[in-house]
C-alpha positions in Angstrom: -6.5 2.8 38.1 -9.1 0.3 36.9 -11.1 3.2 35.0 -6.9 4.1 33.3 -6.9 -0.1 32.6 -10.3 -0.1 31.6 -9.6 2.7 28.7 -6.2 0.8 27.6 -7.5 -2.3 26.9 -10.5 -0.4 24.8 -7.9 1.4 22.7 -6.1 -1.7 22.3 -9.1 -3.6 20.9 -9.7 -0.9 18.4 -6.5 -0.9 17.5 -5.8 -4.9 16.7 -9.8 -4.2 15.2 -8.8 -1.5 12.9 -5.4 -3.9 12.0 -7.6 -6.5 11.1 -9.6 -4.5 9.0 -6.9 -2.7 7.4 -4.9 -6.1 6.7 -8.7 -7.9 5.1 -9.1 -5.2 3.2 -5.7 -4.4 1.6 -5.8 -8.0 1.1 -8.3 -8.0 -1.0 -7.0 -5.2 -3.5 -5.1 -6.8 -6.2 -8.4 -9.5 -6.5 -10.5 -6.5 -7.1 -7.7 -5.1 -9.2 -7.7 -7.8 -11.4 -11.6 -8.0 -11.9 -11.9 -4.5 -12.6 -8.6 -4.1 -14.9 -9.9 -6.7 -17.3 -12.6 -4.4 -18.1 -11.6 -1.1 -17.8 -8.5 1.0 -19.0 -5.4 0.3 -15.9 -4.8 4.1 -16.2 -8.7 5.3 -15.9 -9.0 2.7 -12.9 -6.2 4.0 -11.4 -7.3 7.6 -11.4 -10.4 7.1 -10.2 -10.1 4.8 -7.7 -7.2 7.1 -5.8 -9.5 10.3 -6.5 -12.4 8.6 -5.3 -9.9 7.3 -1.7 -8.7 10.9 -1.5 -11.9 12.8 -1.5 -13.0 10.2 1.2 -9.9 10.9 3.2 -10.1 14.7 2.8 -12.8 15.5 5.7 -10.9 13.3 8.4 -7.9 15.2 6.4 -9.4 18.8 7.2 -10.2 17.7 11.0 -6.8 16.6 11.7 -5.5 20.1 10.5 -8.4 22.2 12.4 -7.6 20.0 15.8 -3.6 20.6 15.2 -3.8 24.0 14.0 -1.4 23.7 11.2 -2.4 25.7 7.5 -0.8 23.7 4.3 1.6 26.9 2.6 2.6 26.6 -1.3 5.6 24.8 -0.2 3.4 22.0 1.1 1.3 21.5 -2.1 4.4 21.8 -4.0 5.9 18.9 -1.8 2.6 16.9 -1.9 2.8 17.2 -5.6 5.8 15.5 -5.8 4.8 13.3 -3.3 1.4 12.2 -5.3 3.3 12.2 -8.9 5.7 9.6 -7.5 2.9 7.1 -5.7 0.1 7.6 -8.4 1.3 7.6 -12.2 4.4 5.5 -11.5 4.1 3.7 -8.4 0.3 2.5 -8.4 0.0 2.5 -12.4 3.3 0.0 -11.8 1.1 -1.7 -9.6 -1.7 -1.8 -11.4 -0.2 -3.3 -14.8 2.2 -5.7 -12.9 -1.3 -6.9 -11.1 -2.4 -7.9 -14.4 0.6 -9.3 -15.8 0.9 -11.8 -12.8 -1.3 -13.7 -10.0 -2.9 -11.8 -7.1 -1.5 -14.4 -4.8 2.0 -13.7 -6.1 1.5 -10.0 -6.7 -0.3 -9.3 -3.2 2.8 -10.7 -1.5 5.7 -9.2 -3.8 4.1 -5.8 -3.1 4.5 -6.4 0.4 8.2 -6.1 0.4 8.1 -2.1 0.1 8.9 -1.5 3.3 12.1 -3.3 2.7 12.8 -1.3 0.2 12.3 1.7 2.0 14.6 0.6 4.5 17.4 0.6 1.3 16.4 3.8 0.5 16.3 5.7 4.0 19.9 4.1 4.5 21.2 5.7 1.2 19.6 8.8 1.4 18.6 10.0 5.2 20.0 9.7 8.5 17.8 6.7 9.3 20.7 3.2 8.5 20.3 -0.4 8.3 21.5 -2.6 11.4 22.5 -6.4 11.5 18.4 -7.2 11.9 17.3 -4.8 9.1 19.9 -6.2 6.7 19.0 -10.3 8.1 15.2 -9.1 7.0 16.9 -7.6 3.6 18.2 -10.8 3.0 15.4 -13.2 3.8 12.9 -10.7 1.9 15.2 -11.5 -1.2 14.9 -15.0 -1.3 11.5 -15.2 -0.6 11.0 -12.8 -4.0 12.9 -15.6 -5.2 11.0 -18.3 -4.2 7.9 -16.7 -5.3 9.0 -15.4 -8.8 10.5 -18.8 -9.5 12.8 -17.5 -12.4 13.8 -21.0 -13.6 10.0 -22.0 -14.3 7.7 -19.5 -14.3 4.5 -20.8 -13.5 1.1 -20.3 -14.7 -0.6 -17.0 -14.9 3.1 -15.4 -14.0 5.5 -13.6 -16.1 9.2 -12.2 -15.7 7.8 -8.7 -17.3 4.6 -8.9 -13.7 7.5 -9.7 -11.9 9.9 -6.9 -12.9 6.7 -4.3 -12.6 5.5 -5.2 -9.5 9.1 -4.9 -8.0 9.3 -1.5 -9.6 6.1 -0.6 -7.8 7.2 -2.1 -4.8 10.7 0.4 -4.9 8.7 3.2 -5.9 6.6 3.2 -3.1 8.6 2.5 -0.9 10.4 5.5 -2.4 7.1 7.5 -1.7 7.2 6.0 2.1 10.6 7.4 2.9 9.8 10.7 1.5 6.8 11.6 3.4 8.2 10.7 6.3 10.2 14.1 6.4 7.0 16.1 6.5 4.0 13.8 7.8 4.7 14.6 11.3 4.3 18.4 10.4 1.8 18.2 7.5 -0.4 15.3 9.1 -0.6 11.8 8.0 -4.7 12.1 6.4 -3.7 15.3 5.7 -0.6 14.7 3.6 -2.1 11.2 2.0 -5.6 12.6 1.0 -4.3 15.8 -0.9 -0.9 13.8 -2.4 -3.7 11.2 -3.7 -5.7 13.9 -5.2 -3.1 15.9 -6.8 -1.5 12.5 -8.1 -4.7 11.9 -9.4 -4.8 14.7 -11.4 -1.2 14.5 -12.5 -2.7 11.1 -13.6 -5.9 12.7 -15.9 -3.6 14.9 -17.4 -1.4 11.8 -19.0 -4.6 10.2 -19.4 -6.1 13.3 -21.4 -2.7 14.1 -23.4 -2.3 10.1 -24.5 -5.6 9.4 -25.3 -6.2 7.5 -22.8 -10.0 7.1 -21.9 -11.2 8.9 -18.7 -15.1 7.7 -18.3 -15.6 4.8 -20.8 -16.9 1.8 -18.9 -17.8 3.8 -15.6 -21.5 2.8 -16.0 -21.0 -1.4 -16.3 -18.0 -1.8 -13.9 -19.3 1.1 -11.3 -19.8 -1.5 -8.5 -15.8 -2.7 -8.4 -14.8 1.1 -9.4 -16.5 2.3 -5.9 -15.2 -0.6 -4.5 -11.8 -0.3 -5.4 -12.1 3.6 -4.5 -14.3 3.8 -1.0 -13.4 0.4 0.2 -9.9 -0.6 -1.0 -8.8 2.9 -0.8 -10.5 5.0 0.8 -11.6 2.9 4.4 -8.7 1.2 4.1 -5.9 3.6 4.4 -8.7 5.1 7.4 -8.6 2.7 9.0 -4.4 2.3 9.0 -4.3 5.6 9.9 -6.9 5.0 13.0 -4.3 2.2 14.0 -1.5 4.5 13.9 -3.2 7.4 15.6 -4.6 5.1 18.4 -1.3 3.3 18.6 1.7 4.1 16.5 3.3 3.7 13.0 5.0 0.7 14.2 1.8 -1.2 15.4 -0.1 0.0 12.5 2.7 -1.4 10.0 1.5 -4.9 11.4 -1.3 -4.3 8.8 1.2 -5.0 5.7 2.7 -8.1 7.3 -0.5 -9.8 7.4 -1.7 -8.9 4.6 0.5 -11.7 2.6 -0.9 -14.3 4.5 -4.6 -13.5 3.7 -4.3 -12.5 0.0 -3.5 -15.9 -1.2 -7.2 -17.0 0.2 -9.0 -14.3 -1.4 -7.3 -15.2 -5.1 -7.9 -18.8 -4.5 -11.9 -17.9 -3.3 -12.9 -15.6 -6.1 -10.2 -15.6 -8.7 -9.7 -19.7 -8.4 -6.3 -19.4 -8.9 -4.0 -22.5 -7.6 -1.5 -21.4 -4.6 1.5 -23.0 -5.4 4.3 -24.6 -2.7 7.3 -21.6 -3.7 4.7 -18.9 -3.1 3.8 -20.4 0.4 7.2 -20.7 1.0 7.7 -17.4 0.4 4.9 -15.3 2.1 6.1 -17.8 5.3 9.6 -16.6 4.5 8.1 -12.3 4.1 6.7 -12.9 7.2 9.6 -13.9 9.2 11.4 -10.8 7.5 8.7 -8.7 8.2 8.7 -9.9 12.2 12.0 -9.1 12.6 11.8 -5.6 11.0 8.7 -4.5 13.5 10.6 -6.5 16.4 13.8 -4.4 16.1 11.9 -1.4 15.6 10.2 -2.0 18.9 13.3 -2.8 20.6 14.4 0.5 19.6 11.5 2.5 21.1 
C-alpha cells in the first residue's frame, strides 16, 4: 500500500511538472512569434518551425505505435492530411499573422479560447452537446474576447483586422481539435500530431513554393529563434502535453491551456515591454473562470 501511494504521488508530481512546463512554454510562443516574424517571412516561419516540432515528435511518435501495435493504412495519412492542412496553412498561418497584427499579451489569451470553440463545434457536428456549464463558460469566454478586444477603442499595438485573425485561428483550431478526436484514440496522440504536423508542413512549402513565397531566406541570422520556436515552442512543448495526458488524462493535461493566459501577459511585458492594460486583465481573469468551469464539469462527468 505505501509502495501503490508512494508511485501515485510520483506520477502526480510529473504530471502537475510536465503542466507547468507545457503552460511556461506555450506561454511564451506568441513572444517568440513576434521576434522572429519581424524578421523572417510568417509563412517560412511557420513551415519550419512545425516541421522542425514534427520531426522531434516522430520518434516518441514511432514508439507509441511499436508499444500499441497499431500500423497507419492510407486511410490514416489521407485523414492526417486533412487533419495537418486544416491546423498548419490556415490555422497556425492565422495565428501567426494575427500575432503580428496585435499584442502577445492580447493574442496569447484570445488564442486560448479554442477549446470553446471546439465545444461549438462538437455540439453542431458530433454526438458530444453543450450543457448549462459548457454554454455559462460560452458565455463568459465571449465577453472576456470583449473586454480584451476593446472594439470601442482599440488600443495600442491592437487592431480589429489581429483581432478578427486570431479568432479565425482560434475556430480553426479548435476545428482541428474536434476532428482528431475521432481517430487519436486509434491512431495515437504523438502519432497522429507528429505526422499531421509534418504533412501540414509540406502542404505549407508547396503554397510557399507556388506563391513565391521564400523557403530559406534569413535561416542563417534568425536560426537561434527558428530552433526555438521549432524544438522548444513546438516540439518539447506539445511533449510534454502529451506526457501530462498519458500520465494523467486529456482533462488534466487541458489545465496547460488555462494557465497559459495568466503567464503570457508577463512574458510580453519582460521581453516585448509591452504595457498590460486593465480590459486585458479583466479578461484573462474572466477566460479563466470560463476555462475552470469547463475542466470542472468535465470532471464531474468522469
Amino acid at each position: 500500500m505505501a509502495k501503490e501511494t508512494s508511485g501515485n504521488s510520483g506520477n502526480m508530481k510529473k504530471v502537475v511538472l510536465c503542466i507547468l512546463l507545457t503552460a511556461t512554454i506555450f506561454a511564451t510562443m506568441e513572444v517568440a512569434l513576434k521576434i522572429a516574424g519581424t524578421n523572417i517571412d510568417s509563412f517560412e516561419l511557420t513551415f519550419l518551425r512545425f516541421l522542425i516540432g514534427g520531426l522531434i515528435l516522430l520518434p516518441s511518435a514511432l514508439m507509441e505505435s511499436r508499444r500499441s501495435g497499431y500500423r497507419l493504412n492510407a486511410r490514416d495519412c489521407g485523414w492526417m492530411f486533412l487533419l495537418g492542412t486544416v491546423c498548419i496553412p490556415v490555422s497556425m498561418m492565422a495565428f501567426q499573422i494575427g500575432v503580428l497584427s496585435c499584442n502577445a499579451s492580447t493574442a496569447g489569451p484570445l488564442f486560448c479560447i479554442n477549446p470553446l470553440f471546439a465545444m461549438v463545434i462538437a455540439h453542431l457536428f458530433t454526438a458530444e452537446k453543450m450543457d448549462r456549464d459548457k454554454w455559462i463558460a460560452f458565455v463568459i469566454g465571449l465577453i472576456a474576447i470583449i473586454l480584451m478586444m476593446r472594439p470601442w477603442d482599440v488600443q495600442e499595438g491592437n487592431s480589429v483586422k489581429g483581432f478578427l485573425i486570431m479568432l479565425f485561428a482560434a475556430a480553426t483550431f479548435g476545428a482541428y481539435a474536434v476532428m482528431g478526436k475521432r481517430s487519436i484514440g486509434r491512431i495515437g496522440t504523438i502519432m497522429q500530431t507528429s505526422v499531421s504536423f509534418i504533412l501540414g508542413s509540406l502542404v505549407l512549402l508547396v503554397i510557399m513554393v507556388l506563391t513565391g513565397h521564400p523557403v530559406t531566406d534569413g535561416i542563417a541570422a534568425n536560426l537561434p529563434v527558428i530552433l526555438y520556436c521549432g524544438i522548444v515552442v513546438t516540439g518539447i512543448g506539445y511533449y510534454s502535453y502529451f506526457v501530462a495526458i498519458r500520465e494523467s488524462d486529456a482533462t488534466t493535461g487541458s489545465v496547460a491551456f488555462f494557465i497559459k493566459p495568466a503567464i503570457v501577459p508577463i512574458f510580453a511585458v519582460l521581453l516585448l515591454h509591452e504595457t498590460v492594460f486593465w480590459n486585458t486583465v479583466a479578461g484573462i481573469i474572466l477566460l479563466i473562470i470560463a476555462s475552470t468551469i469547463t475542466i470542472l464539469d468535465k470532471f464531474r462527468k468522469r
